[in-house]
N, C-alpha and C positions, 0 to 999 in steps of 0.2 A: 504494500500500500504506500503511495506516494506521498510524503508531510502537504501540507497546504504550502509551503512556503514554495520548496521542487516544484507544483503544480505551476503555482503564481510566476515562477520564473519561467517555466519551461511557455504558458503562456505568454509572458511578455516576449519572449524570444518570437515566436510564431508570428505574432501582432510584428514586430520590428521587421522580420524576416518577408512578410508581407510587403509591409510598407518601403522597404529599403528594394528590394527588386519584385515589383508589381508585377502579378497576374494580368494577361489582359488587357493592358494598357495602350491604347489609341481609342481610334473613329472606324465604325465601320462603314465605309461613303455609299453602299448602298442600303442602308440600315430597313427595316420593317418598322422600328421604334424606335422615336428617339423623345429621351425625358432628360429633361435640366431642372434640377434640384438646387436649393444651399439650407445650410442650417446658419443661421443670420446669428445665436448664440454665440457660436464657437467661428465663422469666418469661413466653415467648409463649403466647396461647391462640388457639383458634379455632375458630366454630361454623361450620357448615358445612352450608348448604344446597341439596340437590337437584332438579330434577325429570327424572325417565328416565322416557320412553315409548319403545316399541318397541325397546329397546337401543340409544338414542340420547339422550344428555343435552340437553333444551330447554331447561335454563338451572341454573344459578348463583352463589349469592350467600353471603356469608363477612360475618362479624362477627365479631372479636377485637381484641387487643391486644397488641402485642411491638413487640420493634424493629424497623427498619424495612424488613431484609430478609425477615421471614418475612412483614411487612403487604403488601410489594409484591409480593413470591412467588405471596401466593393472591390477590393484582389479576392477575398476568397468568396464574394457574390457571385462575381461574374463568374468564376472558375465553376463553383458549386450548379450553377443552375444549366449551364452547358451541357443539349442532349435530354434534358429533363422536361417532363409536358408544363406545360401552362398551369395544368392545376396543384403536379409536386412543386415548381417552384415558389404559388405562392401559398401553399401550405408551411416549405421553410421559411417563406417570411414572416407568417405566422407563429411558429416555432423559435425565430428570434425574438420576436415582440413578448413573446412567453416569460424566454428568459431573461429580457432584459428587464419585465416587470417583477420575476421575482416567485413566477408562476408555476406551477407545474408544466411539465411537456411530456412529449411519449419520447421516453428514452430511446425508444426500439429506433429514431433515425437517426444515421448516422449522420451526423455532422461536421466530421471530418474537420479541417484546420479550425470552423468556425465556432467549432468549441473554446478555440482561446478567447474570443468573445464575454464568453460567461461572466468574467470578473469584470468586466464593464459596470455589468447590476449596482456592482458596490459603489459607484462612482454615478449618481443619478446627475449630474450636469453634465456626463458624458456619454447620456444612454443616445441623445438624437442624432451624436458622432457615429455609432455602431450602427444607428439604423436607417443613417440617410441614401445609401446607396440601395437599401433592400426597399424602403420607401418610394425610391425613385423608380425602383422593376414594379413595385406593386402599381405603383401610377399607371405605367405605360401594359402591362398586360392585366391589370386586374378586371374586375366587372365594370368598372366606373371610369375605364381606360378610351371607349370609343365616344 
């Protein structure tokens, strides 16, 4: 069993690792979607490129600016939702909203990097950092998207 502290570090690592060479990062120029985000709090932005066929996101890619948790958020958004239908993607953006509130989630998905995420919760001026990128996919394919 890993101490809380190992965890918190091995986390912070993941978030920097993220942030310091990004996932994903440009425009896709013939995009399907495209959402522009910022979180006016903290000074983050983020454009936000899609492509969806068949109700299946084939790829994207994010350009913006902020600190380093919302830069690594949509590294491991974009990465994560890649290949995944419309409606698992925004079930994991549901499943961040979870835990950034503090909520129960169904363990059973895997979440893969964005589990470094998690210790965000602790830090509620930094929860809209973690979820402006997943925010800005829920915008552009969710229900209230056309």
């Amino acid at each position: 069993m890993k101490s809380t502290k190992n965890l918190d570090q091995l986390y912070r690592s993941v978030i920097m690792d993220h942030y310091k060479t990004p996932r994903n990062k440009g425009v896709i120029e013939k995009s399907s979607v495209t959402v522009d985000m910022n979180n006016p709090t903290c000074g983050d932005v983020i454009h936000l490129t899609m492509i969806v066929e068949d109700d299946i996101v084939q790829d994207a890619k994010f350009e913006g600016e902020g600190c380093s948790i919302s830069m690594a958020s949509a590294s491991m958004m974009t990465q994560m939702i890649k290949g995944k239908s419309v409606e698992d993607a925004l079930k994991l953006a549901q499943t961040i909203s979870e835990i950034m509130l503090g909520n129960e989630y169904d363990k059973s998905i895997d979440l893969g990097d964005v589990e470094a995420l998690s210790g965000v919760a602790k830090f509620p001026a930094r929860i809209k950092c973690a979820t402006l990128a997943w925010k800005a996919m829920e915008k552009g394919v969710g229900p209230d998207s056309e």
